[in-house]
VOMI-990141 format. One record per atom (N, C-alpha, C): x, y, z; residue in one letter. Coordinates in steps of 0.05 Angstrom, whole numbers, plus 5000, padded with zeros to 4 digits. Example, Ala and Ser with C-alpha at 12.3 -4.5 7.8 and 13.67 -1.06 7.14 Angstrom:
<atoms>
526448865156A 524649105156A 526449345156A 525749555142S 527349795143S 525850015157S 
</atoms>
This chain:
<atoms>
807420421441X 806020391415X 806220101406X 804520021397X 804419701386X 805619681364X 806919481366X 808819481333X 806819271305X 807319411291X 806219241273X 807318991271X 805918711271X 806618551264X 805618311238X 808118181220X 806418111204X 807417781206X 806917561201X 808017271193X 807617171168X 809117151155X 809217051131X 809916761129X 807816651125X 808416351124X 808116171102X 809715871101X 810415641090X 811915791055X 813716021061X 814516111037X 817016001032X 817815941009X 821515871005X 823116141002X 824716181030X 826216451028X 828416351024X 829316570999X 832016540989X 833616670997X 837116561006X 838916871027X 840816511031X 843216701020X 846416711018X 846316421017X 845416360989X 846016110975X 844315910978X 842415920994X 840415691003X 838215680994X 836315620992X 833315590992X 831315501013X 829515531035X 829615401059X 826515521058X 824915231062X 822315311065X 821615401090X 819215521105X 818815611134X 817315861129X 817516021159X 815416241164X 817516421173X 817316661165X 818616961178X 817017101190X 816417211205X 816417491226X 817617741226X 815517871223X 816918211213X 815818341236X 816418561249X 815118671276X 816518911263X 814919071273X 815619261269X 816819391239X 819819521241X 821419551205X 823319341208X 823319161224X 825318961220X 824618601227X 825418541213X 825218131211X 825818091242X 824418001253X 824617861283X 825517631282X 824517391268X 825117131270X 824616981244X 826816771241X 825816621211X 826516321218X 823716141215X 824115851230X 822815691211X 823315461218X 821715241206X 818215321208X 818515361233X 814515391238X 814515591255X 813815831258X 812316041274X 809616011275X 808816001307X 805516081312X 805816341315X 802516511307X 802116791314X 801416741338X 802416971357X 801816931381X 799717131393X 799017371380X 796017501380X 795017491361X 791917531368X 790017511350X 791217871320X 792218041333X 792618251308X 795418161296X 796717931294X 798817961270X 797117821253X 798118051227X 797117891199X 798817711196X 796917501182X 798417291169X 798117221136X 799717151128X 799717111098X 800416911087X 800016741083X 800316501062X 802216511045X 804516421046X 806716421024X 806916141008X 805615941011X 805415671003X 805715660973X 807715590964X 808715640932X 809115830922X 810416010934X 812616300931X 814616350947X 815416540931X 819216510944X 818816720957X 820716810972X 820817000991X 823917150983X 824817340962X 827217470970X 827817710976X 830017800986X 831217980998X 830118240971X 829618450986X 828918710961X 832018780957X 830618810923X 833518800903X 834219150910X 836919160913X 838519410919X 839519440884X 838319770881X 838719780848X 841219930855X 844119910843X 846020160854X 846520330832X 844220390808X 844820560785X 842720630777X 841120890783X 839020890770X 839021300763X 837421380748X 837021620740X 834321660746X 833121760756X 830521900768X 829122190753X 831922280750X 830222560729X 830822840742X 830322770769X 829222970787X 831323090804X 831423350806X 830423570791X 831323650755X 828823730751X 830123830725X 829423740695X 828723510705X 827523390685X 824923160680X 824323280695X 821923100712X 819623100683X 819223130663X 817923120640X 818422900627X 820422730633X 822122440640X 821022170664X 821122370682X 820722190703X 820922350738X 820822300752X 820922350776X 821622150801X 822322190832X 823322070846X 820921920851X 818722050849X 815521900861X 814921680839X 815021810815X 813621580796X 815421340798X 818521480795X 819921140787X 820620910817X 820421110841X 820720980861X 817920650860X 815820860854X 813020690854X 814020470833X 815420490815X 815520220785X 817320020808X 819320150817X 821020010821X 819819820852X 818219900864X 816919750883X 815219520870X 814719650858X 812719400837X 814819240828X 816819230819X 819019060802X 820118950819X 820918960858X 821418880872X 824218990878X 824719280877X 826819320875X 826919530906X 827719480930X 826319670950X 828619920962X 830819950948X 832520080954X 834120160929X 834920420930X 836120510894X 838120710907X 840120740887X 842320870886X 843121050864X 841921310868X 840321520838X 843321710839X 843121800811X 846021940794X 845722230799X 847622360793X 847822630796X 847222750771X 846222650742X 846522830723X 844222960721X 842723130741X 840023200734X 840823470733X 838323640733X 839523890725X 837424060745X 839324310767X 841124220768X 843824030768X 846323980765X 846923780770X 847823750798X 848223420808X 847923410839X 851523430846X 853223680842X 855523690840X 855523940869X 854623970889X 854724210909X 853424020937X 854424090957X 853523940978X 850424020980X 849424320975X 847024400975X 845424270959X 846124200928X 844324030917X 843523720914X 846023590937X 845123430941X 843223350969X 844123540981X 841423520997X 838723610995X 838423720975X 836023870965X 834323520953X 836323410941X 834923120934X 834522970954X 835822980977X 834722770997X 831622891011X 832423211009X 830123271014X 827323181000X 827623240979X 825523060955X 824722780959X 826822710964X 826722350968X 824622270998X 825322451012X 824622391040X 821022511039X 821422601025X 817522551011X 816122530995X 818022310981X 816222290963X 816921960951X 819121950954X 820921650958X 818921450957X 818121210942X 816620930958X 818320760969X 821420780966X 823520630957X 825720740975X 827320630993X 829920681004X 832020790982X 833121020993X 834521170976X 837021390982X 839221280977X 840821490969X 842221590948X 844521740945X 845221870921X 848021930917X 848721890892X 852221890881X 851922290882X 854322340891X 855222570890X 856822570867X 856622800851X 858422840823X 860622960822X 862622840808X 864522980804X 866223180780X 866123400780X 866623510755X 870423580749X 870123670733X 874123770734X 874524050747X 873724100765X 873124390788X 872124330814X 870924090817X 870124160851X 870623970862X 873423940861X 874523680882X 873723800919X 873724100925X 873524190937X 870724170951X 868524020946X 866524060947X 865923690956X 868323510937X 867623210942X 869623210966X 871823240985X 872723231008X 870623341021X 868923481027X 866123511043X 864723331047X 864623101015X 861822911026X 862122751048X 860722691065X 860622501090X 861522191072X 862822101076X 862221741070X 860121551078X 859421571105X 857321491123X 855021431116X 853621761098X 851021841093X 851321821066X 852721881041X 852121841018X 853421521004X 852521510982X 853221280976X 856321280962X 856221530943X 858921480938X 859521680918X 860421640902X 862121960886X 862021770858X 861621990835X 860021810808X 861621960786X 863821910770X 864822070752X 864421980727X 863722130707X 862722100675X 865122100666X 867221930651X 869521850642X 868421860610X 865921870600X 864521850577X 862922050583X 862322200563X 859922460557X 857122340569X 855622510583X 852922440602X 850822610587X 848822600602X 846822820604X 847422980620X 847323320615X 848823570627X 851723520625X 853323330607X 855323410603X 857123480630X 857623240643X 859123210671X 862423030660X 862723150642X 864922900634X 868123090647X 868822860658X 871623000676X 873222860656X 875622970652X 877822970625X 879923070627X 881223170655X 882623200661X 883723000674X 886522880665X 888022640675X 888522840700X 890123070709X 892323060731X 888923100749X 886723250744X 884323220774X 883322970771X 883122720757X 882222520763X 883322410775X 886622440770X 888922310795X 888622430822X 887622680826X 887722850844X 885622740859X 882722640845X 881322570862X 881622310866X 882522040856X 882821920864X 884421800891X 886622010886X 888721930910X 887522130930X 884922350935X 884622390953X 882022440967X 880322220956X 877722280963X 877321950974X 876221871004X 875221641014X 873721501004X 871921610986X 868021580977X 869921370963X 867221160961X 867820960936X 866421060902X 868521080895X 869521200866X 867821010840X 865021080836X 862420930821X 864221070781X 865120990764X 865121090734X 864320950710X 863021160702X 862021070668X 864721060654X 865220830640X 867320840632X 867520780593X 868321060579X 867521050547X 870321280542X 871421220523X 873121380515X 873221550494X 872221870504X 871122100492X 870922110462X 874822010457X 876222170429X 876221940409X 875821690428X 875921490402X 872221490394X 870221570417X 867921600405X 867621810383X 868722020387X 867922240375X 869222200346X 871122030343X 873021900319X 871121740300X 869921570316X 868521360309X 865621530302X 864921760304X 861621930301X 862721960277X 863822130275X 865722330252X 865722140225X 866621840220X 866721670201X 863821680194X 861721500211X 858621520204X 858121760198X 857922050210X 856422220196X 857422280167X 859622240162X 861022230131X 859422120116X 858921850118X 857921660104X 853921650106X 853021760128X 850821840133X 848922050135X 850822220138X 849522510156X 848822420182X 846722590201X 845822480220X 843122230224X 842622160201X 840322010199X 842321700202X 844121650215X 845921390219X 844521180225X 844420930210X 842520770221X 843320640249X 840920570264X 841920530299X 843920330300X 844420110278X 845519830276X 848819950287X 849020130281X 852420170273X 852320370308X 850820380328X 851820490353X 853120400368X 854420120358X 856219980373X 857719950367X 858020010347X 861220110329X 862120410334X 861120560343X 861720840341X 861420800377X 860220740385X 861720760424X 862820460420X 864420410416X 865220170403X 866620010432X 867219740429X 869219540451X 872419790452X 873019780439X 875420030441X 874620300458X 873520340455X 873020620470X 872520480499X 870220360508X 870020150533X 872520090535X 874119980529X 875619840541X 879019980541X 878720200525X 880520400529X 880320570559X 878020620568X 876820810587X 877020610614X 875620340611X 876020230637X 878320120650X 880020060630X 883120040639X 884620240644X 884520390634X 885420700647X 884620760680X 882620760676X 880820770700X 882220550722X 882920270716X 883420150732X 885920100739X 887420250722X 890820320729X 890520500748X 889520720735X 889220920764X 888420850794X 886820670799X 885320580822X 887220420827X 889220210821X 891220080830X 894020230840X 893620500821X 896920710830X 895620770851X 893220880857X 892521100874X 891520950899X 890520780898X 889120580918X 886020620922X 884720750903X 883420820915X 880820530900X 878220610915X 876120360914X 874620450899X 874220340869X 873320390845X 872120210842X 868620270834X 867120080814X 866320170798X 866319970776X 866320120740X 863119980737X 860820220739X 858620210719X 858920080686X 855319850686X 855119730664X 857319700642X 858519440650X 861419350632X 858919240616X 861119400583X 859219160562X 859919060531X 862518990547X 863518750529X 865018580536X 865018380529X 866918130532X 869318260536X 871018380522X 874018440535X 873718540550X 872818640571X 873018920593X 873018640616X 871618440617X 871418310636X 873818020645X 876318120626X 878618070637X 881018230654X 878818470662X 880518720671X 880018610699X 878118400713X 877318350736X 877318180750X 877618070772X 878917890784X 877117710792X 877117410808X 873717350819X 876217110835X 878717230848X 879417120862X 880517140898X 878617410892X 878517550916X 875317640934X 875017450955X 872317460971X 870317880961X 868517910955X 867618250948X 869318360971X 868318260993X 868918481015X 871918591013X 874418441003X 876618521005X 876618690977X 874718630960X 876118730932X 876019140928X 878419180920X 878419490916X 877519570890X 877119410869X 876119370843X 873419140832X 870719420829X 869819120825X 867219260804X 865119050792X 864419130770X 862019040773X 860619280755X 857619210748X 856119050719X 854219000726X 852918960694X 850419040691X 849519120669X 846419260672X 844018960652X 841918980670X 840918770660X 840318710629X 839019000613X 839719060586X 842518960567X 844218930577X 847518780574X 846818480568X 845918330591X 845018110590X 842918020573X 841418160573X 838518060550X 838818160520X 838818380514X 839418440490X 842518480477X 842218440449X 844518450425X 844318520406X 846418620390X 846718800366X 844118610347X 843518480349X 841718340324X 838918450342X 838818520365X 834818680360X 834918950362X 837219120338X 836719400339X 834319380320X 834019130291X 832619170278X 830219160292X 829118990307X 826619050316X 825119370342X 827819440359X 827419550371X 828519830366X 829919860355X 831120120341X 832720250367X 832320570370X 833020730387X 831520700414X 829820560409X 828920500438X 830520260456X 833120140447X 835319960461X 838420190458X 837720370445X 839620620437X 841320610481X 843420580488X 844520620520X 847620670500X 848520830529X 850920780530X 852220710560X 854120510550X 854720450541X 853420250513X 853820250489X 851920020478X 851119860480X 848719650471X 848319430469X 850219320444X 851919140453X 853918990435X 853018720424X 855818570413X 854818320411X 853918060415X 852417870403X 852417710422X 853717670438X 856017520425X 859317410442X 859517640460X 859017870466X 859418100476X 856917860510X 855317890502X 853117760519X 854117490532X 854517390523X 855917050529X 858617120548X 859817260541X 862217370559X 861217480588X 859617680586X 859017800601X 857417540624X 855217410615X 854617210630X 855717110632X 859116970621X 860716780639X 863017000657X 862617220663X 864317380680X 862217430707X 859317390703X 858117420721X 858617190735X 857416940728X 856516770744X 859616610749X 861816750742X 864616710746X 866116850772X 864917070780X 864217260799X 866117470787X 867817480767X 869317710761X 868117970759X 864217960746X 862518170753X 860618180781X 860318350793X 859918320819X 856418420821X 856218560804X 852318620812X 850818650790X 848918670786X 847618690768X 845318940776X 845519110755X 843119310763X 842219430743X 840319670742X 838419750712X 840519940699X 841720190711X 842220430697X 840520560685X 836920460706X 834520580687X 834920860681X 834220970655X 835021280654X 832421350627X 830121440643X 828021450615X 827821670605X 826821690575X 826221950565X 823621890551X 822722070543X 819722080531X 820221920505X 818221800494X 817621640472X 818321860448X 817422030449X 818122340421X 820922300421X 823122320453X 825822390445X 826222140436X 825721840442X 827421660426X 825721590403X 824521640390X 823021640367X 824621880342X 826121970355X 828422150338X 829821970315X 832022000305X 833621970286X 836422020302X 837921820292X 839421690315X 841621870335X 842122050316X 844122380329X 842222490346X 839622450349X 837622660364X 836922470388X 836222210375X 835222020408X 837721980421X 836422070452X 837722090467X 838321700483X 840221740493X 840821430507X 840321380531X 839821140526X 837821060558X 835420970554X 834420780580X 831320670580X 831020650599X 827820630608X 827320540633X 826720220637X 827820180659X 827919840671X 827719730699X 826919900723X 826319920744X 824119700749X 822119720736X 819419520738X 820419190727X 821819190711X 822218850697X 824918770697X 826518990718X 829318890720X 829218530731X 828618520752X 827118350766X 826218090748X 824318110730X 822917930727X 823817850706X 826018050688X 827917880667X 830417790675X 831017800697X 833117590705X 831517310718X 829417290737X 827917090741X 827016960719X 827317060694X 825916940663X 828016800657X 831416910667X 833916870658X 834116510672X 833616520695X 832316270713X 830816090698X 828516180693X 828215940678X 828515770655X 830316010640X 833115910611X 834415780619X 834915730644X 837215570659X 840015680656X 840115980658X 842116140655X 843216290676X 840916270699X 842616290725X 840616190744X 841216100766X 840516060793X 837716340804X 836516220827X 835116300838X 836816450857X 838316400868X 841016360894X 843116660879X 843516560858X 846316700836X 844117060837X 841617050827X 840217200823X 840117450852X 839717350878X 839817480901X 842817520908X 844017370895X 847117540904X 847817730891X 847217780859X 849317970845X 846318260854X 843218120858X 842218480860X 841818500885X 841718310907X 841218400935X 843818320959X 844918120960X 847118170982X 849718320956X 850618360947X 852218460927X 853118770928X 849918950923X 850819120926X 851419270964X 849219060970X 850219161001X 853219101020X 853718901002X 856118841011X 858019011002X 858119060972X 860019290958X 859619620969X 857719680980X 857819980988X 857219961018X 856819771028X 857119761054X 853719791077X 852419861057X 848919901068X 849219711086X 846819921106X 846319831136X 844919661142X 845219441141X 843219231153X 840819201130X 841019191104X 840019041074X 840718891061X 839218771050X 840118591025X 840218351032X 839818271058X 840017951066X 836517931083X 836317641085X 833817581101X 834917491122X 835117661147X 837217581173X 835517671202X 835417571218X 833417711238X 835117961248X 833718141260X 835718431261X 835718651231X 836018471213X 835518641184X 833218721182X 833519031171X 830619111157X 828718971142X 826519001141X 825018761130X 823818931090X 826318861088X 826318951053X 825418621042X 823018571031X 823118371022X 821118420998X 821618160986X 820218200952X 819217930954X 815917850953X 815217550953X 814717480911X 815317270912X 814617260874X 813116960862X 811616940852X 810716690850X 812216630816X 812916470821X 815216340791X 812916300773X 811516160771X 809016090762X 807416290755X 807516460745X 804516660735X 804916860721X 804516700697X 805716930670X 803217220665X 805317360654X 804617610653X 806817740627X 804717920611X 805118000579X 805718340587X 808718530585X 808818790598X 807718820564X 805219060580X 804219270562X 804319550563X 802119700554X 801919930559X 801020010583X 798619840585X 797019850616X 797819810635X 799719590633X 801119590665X 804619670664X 804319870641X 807719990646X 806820270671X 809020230688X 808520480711X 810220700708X 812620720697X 814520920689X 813121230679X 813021350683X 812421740678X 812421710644X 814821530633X 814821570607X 813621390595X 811821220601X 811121020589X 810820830568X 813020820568X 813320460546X 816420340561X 816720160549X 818419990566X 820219810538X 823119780538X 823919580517X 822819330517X 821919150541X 820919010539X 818218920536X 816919210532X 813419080511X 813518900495X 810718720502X 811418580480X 812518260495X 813518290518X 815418010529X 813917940555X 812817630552X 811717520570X 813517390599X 813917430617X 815217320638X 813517140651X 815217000662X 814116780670X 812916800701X 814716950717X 814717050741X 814017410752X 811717280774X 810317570778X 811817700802X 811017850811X 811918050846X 809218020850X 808417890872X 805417940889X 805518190910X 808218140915X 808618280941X 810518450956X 811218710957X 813818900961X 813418930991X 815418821007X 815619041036X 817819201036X 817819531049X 819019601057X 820019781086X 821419631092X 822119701127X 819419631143X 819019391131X 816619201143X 813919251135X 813019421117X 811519531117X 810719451082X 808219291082X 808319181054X 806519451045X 807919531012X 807919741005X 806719710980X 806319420964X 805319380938X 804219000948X 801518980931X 800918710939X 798218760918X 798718560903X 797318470865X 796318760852X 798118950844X 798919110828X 797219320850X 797019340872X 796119550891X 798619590906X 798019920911X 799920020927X 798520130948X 800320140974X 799620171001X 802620321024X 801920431048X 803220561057X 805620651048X 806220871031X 807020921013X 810321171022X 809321231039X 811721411068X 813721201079X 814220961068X 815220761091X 818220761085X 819720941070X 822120851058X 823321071078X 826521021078X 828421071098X 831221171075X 831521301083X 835021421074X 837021191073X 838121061058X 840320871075X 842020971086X 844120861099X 845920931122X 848220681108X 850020741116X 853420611112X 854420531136X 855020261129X 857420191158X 861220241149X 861020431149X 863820591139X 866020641158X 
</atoms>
């Protein structure tokens, strides 16, 4: 069979700290060659013109909520896979809180099943852990799933494990790398209890960062990371989001060795307690959006390396549920489509690197969970790539939001930088807001 071949030429590809103008070669699902100058050598490889666009590695999201099963009136694995191709994101790493929840070996394969037709996007999935089925996480393969996901803070479906002696239990005896939301139940529930006094449930949104407050965060992730140091086991703590939590972390140890290491969700970085007034319950996450100084911290733990990736924790709900009153809207947004293009916006604030940007969302998380041959532009690697022209502003609206739930926190915000172009496993799958061979995504695999 003839392999597809494509050449992408005179593009600046970005990969592990460099910038380097030239031509790549994709054959087949994987990068063949990346040189100063490639000729096509038959008349059927396409060729494409990259001449003033960058070329990077497709961003590996390692936190996202999909919906599906169960709640797909939200979103689904098809719709958000499609945003997230468009946003340049070609590989995701989806949660167990759907309903059912993904806590049984059966139901997590019931989602790969899903995934595997309907997927645009490379994909696997956190197995859940509840305070009952440790018996069920010694089953998961390490190999094939990504990793084991525990709610240390109240979720959707209510997966919150709260038992100290089975969290110790699973720590000290489960391989999987140990993914936690980290919020501390009793000081939240302390901190609700004061506002509804003073409010009822009509609480204004300003005060949700006081009631899941830096204390509760930072009660929960230190706990968390005592345990992972008694027990040994390899813990990363989902969306840190505040300035104190990001002295719990080290950035003096190469990723690959680290047994502790941390995320940030792009929402963390961009917004602060001063745009609840404009955006209300629609910036409503938990963990919260904090404060500035909360923001400033966080960006000097990133680009410090003490935080190690950056990803969405997209998790959408319909416009009706966050259009509630603040006890009723539920938490979470979707960010799959502009994860991408508000950190490239972050670029041109002069707030991080082009370089800094491909390490914390594409060699980062492949390096931290171990994915098979992603996240870098390397010959032999799958050909996950995202082309982007820096240059060509664009206003997110209604019309071009792609999410099931459609609206986006960032309506309303012009970026400076577009996605022309998604491949995945060589196979360009989005190119100027068209989508194309759409079957091309793959399960990831672990070098474990």
């Amino acid at each position: 069979m003839q392999l597809r071949t494509t050449l992408i030429k005179n593009a600046h590809i970005v990969n592990e700290g460099t910038i380097f103008k030239g031509d790549l070669l994709i054959e087949g699902e994987f990068i063949k060659e990346i040189s100063a100058s490639i000729s096509a050598k038959t008349s059927d490889v396409k060729v494409i013109d990259a001449e003033g666009k960058y070329i990077l590695p497709g961003v590996i999201d390692d936190q996202v909520h999909f919906r599906e099963p169960g709640l797909t009136q939200k979103a689904s694995i098809e719709t958000e896979s499609k945003a997230a191709i468009a946003g340049g994101i070609t590989s995701f790493i989806e949660m167990p809180n759907t309903v059912p929840q993904t806590t049984t070996l059966e139901k997590l394969e019931e989602k790969f099943e899903i995934a595997s037709k309907t997927s645009s996007a490379n994909y696997s999935f956190m197995f859940g852990g509840t305070n009952d089925n440790l018996e069920e996480i010694l089953k998961v393969d390490a190999q094939k799933v990504a990793g084991l996901k525990l709610f240390l803070g109240s979720s959707t479906g209510n997966m919150l494990v709260d038992n100290p002696e089975v969290l110790e239990e699973i720590f000290s005896k489960t391989d999987l790398l140990i993914s936690v939301h980290c919020e501390d139940e009793g000081t939240i529930k302390r901190n609700l209890e004061t506002y509804l006094e003073m409010y009822g449930e009509d609480i204004p949104i300003q005060y949700h960062p006081l009631i899941r407050s830096e204390e509760a965060c930072y009660l929960s992730s230190s706990k968390a990371i005592a345990l992972a140091k008694k027990t040994g086991a390899r813990l990363h703590v989902f969306h840190i989001s505040t300035g104190k939590e990001t002295s719990l972390f080290d950035n003096k140890i190469p990723l690959k060795d680290k047994r502790i290491t941390a995320e940030v969700c792009v929402h963390h970085l961009w917004f602060s307690d001063e745009d609840y007034d404009e955006k209300g319950t629609l910036i409503k996450w938990n963990p919260a959006v904090k404060t500035a100084a909360d923001r400033d911290k966080l960006w000097e733990a990133l680009l410090h390396d003490k935080i190690d990736v950056i990803a969405t924790d997209h998790a959408p709900h319909t416009l009706d549920e966050k259009n509630n009153i603040y006890t009723q809207a539920p938490s979470g947004g979707p960010l799959v489509q502009h994860a991408l293009p508000a950190m490239l916006e972050m670029y041109h604030r002069d707030k991080i690197s082009i370089e800094k940007v491909v390490e914390k969302m594409c060699h980062n998380p492949a390096i931290l969970f171990q994915i098979d041959r992603r996240g870098y532009i390397k010959p032999g690697y799958f050909a996950d790539l995202v082309m982007v022209d820096l240059n060509n502003p664009w206003t997110v609206n209604k019309d071009n939001i792609l999410y099931k739930c459609g609206w986006s926190p960032f309506e309303g915000t012009t970026f400076r930088s577009r996605i022309t172009h998604t491949f995945v496993n060589g196979s360009m799958v989005y190119h100027n807001a068209k989508f194309y061979n759409l079957n091309a995504a793959k399960r990831l695999t672990f070098n474990r």
